[in-house]
N, C-alpha and C positions, 0 to 999 in steps of 0.2 A: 536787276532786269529779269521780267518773268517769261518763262519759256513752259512749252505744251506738249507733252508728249502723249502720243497715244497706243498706249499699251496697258498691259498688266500689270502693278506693280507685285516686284519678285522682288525676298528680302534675301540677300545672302549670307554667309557667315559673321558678319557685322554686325545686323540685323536692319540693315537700311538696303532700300534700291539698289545698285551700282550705277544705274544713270541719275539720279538725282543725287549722290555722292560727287562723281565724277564731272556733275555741271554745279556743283556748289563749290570745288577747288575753282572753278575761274567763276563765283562770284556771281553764279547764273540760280535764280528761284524756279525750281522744277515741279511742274506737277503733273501727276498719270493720270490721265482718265481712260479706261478699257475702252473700247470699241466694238471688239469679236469676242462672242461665245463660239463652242464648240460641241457638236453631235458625235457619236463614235460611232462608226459605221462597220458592220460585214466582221464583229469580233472573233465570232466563231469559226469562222474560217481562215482567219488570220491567227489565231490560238491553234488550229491546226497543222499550217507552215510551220507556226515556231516550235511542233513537236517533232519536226522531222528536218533539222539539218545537214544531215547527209544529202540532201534533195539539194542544196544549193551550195553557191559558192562564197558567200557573206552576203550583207547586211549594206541597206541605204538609206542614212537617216539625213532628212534636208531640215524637220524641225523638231522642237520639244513634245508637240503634239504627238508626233510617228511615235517616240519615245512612253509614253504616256498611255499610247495604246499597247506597248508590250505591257508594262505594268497591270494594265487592267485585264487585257488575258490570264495574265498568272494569279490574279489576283479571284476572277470569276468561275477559274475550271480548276482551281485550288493547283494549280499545279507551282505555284513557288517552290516546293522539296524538292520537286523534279529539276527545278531549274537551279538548286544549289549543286543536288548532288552528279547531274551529268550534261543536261541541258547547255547551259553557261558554259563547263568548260568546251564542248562539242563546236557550241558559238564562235570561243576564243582562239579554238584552231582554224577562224578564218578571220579578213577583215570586215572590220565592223566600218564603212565610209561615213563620216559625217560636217554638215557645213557649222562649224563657228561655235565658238564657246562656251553656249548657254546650252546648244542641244549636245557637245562635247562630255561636259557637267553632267546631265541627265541617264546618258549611256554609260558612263561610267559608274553613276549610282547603282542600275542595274547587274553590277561586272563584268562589263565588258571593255575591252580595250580597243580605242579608237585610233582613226588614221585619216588624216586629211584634215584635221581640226583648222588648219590656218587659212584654208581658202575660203575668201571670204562669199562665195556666194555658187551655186549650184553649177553655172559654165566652169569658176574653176575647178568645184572637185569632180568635173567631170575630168578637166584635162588630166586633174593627180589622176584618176581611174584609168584611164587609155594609155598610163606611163607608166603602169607594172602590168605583170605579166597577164594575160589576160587569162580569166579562170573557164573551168570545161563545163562547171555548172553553173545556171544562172543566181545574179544576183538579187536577193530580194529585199522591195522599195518597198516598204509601208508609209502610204502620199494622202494627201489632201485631193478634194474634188477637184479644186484649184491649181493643180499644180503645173508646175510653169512645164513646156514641152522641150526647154533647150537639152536636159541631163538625156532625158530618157532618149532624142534626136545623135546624139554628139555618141553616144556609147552603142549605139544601132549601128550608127555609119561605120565605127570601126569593130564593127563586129565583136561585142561583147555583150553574152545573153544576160537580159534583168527581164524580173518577173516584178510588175506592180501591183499592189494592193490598194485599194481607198478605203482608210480605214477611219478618217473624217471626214466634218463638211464645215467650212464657217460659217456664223449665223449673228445676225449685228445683237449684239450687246442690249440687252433689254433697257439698260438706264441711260444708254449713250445720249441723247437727245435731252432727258434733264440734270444729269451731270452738265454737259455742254453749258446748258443753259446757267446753271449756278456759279460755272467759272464765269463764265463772262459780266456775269450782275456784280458777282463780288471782288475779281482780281482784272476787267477790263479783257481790252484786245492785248495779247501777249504778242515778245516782240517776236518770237518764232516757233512753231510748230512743227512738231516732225512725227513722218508718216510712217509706220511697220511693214504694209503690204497694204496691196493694190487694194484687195477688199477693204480691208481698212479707210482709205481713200475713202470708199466707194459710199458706203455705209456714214463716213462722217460729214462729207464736204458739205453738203446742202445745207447742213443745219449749222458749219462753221460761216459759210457767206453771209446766212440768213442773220445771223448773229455779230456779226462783224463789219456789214454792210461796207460805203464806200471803203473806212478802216482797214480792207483785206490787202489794200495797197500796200502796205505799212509792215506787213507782217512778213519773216521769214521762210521760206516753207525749207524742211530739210527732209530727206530721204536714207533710211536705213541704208541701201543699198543699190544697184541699179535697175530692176526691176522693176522697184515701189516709183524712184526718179523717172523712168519712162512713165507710166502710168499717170505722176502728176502733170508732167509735159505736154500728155494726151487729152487733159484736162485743160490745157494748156495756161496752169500756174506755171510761174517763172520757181525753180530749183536752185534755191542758194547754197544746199551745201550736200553733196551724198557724202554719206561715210565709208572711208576708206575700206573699214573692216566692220562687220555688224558688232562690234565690242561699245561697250558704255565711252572706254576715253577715246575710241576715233570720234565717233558719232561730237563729242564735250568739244574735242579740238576742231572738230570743223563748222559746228554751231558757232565756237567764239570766233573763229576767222570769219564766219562770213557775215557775223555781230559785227565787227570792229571797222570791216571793209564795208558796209555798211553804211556806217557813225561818220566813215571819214568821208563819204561821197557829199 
């Protein structure tokens, strides 16, 4: 059975996906086609924060991206020595907040040590934040233009200072529309599709209907998380499966249950 995901494909220590791993133990044919590029916004200034952590109280990472832009700071004001020899540890005498796995993985790359890895989506690690002490300096979010307003609302109300940065912007995928195009000629309508984030949606869907036509009945749609599931609902496609957690095997386990429940209707 063929399934759609729309993301990046990332190889990890295997050398294979982890979702296309993790939907091939239950028997499921995966394929990624990207959807979103990404701009890097305001570097210089956000290479400036990460020179002065004394100025805050840690770190809020919601995705890979946020990640990706420390990297490229150190990487453009040459300041990497910095960040071995005093930097990094400066960091690690505070918490680093992060949602989920992949962007867990990435901060860690960097040396830094993470906290809140298990929640699986930006409302809970607000609540892990508002459930230790709260810090005297503010915490600093390096966000997306898009970024959702529940953390930054939820840590307001109980009075815990966070300073944001936008330090991208997502931008659709230059090939999305003839990728699209080449799965559907060659491998058909797939029996379910699952979404990353709302842009994501946003940027695909017209050219998924267009291509899929009556067929759209047929097909599953799944959601990373609740967020991306609101979004489709808004759209108002029917939501067969969100994933527990943004991890490759919730996302595998809830595609195959809402495959099987499906098959037996």
């Amino acid at each position: 059975m063929k399934v759609l995901l729309l993301k990046d494909p990332k190889e990890d220590d295997c050398g294979q996906d982890p979702y296309i791993r993790e939907l091939g133990l239950y028997g499921l044919e995966a394929t990624l086609i990207p959807v979103l590029s990404f701009e890097f916004l305001s570097l210089p200034s956000f290479s400036e924060k990460l020179s002065h952590p004394e100025g805050y109280g840690g770190l809020i990472f919601t995705s890979p991206r946020a990640v990706e832009a420390v990297e490229l700071c150190l990487e453009k004001d040459n300041k990497t020595e910095a960040w071995k020899k005093s930097l990094k540890e400066k960091w690690n005498a505070k918490p680093a907040y992060v949602v989920g796995s992949a962007t867990a993985s990435l901060v860690r790359k960097i040396g830094l040590e993470t906290e809140g890895e298990k929640c699986g989506n930006a409302e809970k690690l607000a609540e892990y934040i508002c459930s230790r002490e709260s810090p005297a300096l503010p915490l600093l979010f390096p966000c997306g233009t898009l970024k959702g307003e529940i953390l930054p609302k939820m840590l307001k109300d109980q009075g815990i200072p966070m300073e944001s940065i936008t330090v991208y912007q997502k931008i659709p995928h230059p090939g999305i529309q003839g990728n699209l195009k080449s799965y559907f000629s060659k491998q058909g309508v797939p029996a379910s599709i699952t979404f990353f984030s709302p842009s994501g949606l946003t940027y695909s869907l017209q050219h998924i209907q267009e291509l899929a036509g009556d067929s759209i009945r047929q097909i599953q749609f799944a959601a990373i998380g609740p967020t991306t599931a609101r979004a489709l609902a808004a759209q108002g496609l029917p939501v067969s499966c969100t994933a527990e957690l943004p991890t490759p095997g919730a996302l595998a386990t809830g595609i195959r249950k809402a495959l099987h429940a499906h098959s037996c209707c």
